[in-house]
N, C-alpha and C positions, 0 to 999 in steps of 0.2 A: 471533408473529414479533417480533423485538428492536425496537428503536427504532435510527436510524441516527444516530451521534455525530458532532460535527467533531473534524478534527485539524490539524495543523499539520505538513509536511513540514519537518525539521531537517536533513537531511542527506541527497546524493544520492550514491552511490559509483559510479563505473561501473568493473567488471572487466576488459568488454572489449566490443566492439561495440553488442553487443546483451545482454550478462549487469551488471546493475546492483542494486548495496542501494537500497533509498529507507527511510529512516529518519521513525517518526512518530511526534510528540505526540499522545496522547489519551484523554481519560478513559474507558478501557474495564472491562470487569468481567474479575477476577482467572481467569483459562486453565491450563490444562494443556501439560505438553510436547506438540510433535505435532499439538495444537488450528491450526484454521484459521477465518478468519475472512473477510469480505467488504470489499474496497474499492471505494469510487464514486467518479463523477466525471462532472457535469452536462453532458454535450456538446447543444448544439443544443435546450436545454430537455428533454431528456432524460438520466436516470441509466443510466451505462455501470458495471457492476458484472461485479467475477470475485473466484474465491475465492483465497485465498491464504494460504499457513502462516506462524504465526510462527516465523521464523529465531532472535531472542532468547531468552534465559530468564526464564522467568513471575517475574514480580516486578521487572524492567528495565523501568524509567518509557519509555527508549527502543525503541519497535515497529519489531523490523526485518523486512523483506520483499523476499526474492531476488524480480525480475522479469526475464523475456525476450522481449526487442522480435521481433516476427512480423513479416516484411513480409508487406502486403498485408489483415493483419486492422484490423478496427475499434480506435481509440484505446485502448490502454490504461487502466482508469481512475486508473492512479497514474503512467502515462511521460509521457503527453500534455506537454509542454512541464514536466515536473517539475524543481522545484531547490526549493531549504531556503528556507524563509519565505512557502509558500504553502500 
């Protein structure tokens, strides 16, 4: 199993209600178009993890990732209160 990196949210775009980019720094290993990868996020002393594809092209320092807010599901682990510089 991989090791889990930090990153850095840079930018959050929202489309429309519940359809949003969240853009991320982070030193990841070099992907495929298509490739999907895993984001976390610590709630309650616990990691809340889903998979999710990269939107960007392999080689784009910037990691983009379409998200859709669910009502009613467990926090997101990249919407939870997301904006760029955290």
């Amino acid at each position: 199993m991989a090791d889990w990196v930090s990153g850095k949210v840079t930018k959050v775009e929202y489309w429309t209600d519940a359809l949003f980019s969240l853009y991320v720094r982070a030193p990841v290993h070099p992907f495929t178009a298509g490739q999907f990868t895993k984001l976390g996020l610590e709630i309650d002393g616990e990691r809340v993890q889903r998979a999710y594809s990269y939107v960007n092209a392999p080689g784009n320092p910037d990691l983009e990732f379409y998200l859709v807010t669910v009502p009613g599901r467990q926090a997101e682990p990249a919407s939870g209160g997301a904006e760029a510089g955290r």
